[in-house]
C-alpha positions in Angstrom: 100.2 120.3 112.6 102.7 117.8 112.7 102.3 113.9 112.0 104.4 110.5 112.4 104.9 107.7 110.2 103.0 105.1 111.7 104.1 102.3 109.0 107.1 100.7 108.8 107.6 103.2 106.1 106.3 105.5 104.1 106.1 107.0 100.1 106.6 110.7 99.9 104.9 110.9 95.8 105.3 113.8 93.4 101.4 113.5 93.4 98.9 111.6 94.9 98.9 107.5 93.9 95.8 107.9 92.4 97.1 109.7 89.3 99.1 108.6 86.5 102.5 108.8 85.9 103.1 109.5 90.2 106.4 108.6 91.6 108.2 107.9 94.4 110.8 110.9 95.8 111.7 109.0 99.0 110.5 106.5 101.0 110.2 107.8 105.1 111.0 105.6 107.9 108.6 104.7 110.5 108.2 107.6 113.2 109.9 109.9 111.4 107.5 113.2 111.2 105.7 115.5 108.7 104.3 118.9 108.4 100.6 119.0 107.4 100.0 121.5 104.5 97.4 120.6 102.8 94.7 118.5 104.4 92.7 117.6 100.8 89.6 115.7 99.9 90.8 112.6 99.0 93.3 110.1 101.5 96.2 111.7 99.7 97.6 115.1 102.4 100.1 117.1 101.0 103.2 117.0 103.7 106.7 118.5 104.2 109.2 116.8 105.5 110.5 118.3 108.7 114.3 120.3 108.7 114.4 119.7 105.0 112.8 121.3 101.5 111.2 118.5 100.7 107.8 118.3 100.0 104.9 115.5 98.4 101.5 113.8 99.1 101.3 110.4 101.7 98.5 108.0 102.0 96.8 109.8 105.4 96.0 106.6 106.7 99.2 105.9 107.0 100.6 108.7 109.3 98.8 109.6 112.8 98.9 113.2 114.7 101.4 114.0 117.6 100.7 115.4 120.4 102.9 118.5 120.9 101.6 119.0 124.4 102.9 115.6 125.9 106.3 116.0 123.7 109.5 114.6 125.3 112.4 116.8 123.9 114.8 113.5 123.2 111.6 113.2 120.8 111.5 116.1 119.4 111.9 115.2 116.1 114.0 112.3 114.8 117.2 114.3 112.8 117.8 111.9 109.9 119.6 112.6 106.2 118.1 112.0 103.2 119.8 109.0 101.4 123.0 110.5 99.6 124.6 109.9 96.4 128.0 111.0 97.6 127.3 108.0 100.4 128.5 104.9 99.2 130.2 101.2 100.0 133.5 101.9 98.1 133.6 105.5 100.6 134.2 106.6 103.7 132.3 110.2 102.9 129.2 110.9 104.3 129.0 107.8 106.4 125.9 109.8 108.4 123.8 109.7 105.6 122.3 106.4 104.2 123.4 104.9 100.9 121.3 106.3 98.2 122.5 103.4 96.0 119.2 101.7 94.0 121.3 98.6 93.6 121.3 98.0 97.5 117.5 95.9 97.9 115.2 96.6 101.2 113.6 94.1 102.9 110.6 92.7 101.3 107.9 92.4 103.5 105.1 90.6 101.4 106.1 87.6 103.3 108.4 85.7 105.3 110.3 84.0 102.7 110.5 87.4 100.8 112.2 88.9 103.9 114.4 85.8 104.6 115.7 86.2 101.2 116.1 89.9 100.6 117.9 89.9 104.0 120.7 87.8 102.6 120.5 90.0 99.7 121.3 92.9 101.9 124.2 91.0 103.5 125.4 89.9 100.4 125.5 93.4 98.8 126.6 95.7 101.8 129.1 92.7 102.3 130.5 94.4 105.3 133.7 91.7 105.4 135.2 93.5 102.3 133.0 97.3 101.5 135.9 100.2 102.5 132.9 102.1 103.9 132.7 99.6 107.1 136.8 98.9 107.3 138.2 99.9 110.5 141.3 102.7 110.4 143.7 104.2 112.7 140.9 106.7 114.2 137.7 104.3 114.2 135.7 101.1 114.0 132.4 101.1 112.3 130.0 99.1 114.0 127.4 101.7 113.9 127.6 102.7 110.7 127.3 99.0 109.6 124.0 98.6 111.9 122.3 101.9 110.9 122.9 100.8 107.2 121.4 97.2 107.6 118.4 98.6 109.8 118.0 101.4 107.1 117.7 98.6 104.3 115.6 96.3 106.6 112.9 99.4 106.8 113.3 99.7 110.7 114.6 103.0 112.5 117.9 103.2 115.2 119.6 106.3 115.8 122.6 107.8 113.6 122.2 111.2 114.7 121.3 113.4 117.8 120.5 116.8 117.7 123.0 118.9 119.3 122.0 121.0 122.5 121.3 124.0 121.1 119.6 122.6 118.3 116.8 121.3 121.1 117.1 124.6 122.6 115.7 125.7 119.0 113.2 123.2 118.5 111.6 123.4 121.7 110.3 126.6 121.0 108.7 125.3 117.8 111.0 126.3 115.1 112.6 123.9 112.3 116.5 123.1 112.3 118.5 122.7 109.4 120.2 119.3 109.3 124.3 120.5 109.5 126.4 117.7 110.8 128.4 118.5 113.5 127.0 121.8 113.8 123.0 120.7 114.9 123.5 117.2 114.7 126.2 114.4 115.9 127.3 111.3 115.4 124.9 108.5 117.6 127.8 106.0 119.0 127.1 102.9 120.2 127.5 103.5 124.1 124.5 106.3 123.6 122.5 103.7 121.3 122.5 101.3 124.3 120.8 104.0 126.2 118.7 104.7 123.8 116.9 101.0 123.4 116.2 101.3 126.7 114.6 104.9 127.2 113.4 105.0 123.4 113.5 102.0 121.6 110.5 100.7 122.2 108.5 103.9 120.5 110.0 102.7 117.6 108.6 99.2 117.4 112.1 97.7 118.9 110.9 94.7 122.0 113.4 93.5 124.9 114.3 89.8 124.7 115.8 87.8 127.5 118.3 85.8 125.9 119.7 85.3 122.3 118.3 81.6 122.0 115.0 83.8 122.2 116.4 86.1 119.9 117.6 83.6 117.2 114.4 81.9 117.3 111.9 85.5 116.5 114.0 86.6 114.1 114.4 83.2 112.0 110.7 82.6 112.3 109.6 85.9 111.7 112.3 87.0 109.4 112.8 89.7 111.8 115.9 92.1 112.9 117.9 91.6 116.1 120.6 93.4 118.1 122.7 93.0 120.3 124.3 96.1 122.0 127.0 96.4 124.4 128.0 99.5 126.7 131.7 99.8 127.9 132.6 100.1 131.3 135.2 103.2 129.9 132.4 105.6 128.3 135.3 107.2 125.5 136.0 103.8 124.5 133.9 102.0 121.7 130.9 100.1 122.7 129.7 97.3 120.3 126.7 96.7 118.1 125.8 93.6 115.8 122.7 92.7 114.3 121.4 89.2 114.2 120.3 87.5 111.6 118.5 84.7 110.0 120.4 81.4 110.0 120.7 80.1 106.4 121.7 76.9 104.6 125.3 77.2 105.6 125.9 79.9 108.2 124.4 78.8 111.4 123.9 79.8 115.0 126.1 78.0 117.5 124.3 75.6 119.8 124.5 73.4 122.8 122.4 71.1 124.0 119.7 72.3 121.3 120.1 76.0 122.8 121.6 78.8 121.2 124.9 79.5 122.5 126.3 81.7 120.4 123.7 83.3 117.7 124.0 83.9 114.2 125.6 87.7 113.5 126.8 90.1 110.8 129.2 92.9 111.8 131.4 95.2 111.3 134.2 96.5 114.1 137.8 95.2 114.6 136.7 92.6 112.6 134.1 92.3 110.1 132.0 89.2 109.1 129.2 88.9 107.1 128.2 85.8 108.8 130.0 84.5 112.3 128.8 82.8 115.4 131.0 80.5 117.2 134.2 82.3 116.5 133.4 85.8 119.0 131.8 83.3 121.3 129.9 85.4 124.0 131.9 88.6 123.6 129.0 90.8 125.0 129.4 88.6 128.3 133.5 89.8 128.8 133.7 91.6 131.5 137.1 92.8 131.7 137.6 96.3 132.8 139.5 98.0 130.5 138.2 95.6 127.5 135.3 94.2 128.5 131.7 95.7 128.5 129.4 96.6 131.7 126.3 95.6 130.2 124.6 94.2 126.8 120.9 94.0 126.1 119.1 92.2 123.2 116.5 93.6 121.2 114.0 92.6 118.0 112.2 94.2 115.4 109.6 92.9 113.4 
């Protein structure tokens, strides 16, 4: 049977918490799923994790079963990597597997001033203005790459990868898929991730919001995650994607009239800032044809 993560993530131990000396092997993100294989006595169930080796015990209350009858197949399974070691800041190898780095904090979620904080920890250290792993080159931008990585570190899930056709074919009839990048999975751009929020994003705890004065206000009072996302009107050119972040002491959303104009957001792309508001302005809103984006849509994650 399988099960999903049902928290906002979840520790795959060596051996149940219960006993001494057990540790952590990885933590999995919320919805990802898990292969009962041993259902025991206590709340401690022996898993595998799907299209990989690994294997461990998870608190059961903490995953919930999936129905395999009612199974859409863009939800088969959700292909992800295991954080790398070759995967890191000062590197542009392996940029489809998160940063395995310790040094790199997650968002603390004991409280809101924990996750305020650690936030601008995360910004500080990924510091997408100057890390070579985000810089733009002659073949790409890396706006993506940039967003997965701060959601990744913020414990909530968007898309990097998508399985391949075949690789569906494969798992439709019930059998496991090695992860092989560019041979069963591909790279999720940010054109496909704007289609994604709207037919999956709200299975993975993601909620619509209206406007970004809406969306500056959830995420600083809930120390919360937003996006924006933008589609181009040219599919095979780049879309956009930002997140948005909590206003701070000195880097602040751009208002008028008390509104939020312009919010406060952290990206990487032609450009990269850690912090900027005013300085894009509305750049989701241009509407040039051949520069310009058809459509943008705002979403928040607790």
């Amino acid at each position: 049977m399988k099960y999903r993560v049902a928290t906002p993530s979840l520790n795959l131990r060596d051996f149940p918490a219960t006993q001494d000396n057990s540790k952590i092997l990885i933590q999995i993100p919320f919805r990802h799923t898990v292969k009962l294989i041993e259902k025991t006595a206590s709340d401690w169930w022996k898993v595998k994790l799907l299209n990989t080796e690994k294997e461990g015990f998870v608190f059961s209350k903490d995953i919930e079963l999936v129905d395999e009858t009612n199974q859409k197949s863009m939800d088969i399974e959700v292909p992800n990597f295991e954080p790398g070691a070759v995967a890191s800041l000062d590197s542009k190898e392996e940029t489809y597997k998160p940063i395995g780095d310790p040094s790199i904090p997650f968002r603390d979620l004991t409280s809101l001033e924990s996750k305020l904080r650690s936030i601008r920890k995360i910004i500080t250290v990924l510091n997408v203005s100057k890390s070579f792993r985000y810089q733009k080159d002659a073949s790409d931008t890396y706006c993506n790459i940039y967003t997965f990585d701060y959601c990744f570190f913020a414990k909530v899930y968007i898309p990097r990868l998508r399985w391949t056709d075949k690789a569906i074919e494969q798992l439709e009839k019930g059998n496991e898929v090695s992860l092989v990048f560019d041979e069963t999975v591909r790279p999720f751009y940010s054109n496909y991730i704007y289609d994604w929020f709207l037919q999956s994003g709200s299975e993975f705890g993601w909620e619509r919001i209206d406007d970004v004065d809406e969306l500056q206000k959830k995420v600083n009072a809930n120390g919360g995650v937003g996006i924006i996302c933008a589609k181009r009107f040219i599919l095979n050119k780049s879309g956009h994607i930002v997140v948005v972040v909590p206003e701070t002491d000195t880097d602040k959303a751009f208002r008028k009239d008390g509104k939020v104009i312009y919010p406060l957001q952290s990206q990487a792309g032609a450009d990269n800032y850690n912090y900027f508001s005013e300085i894009r302005k509305d750049w989701w809103d241009n509407k040039d044809p051949e520069k310009g984006y058809a459509a943008a849509i705002f979403y928040y994650h607790e």
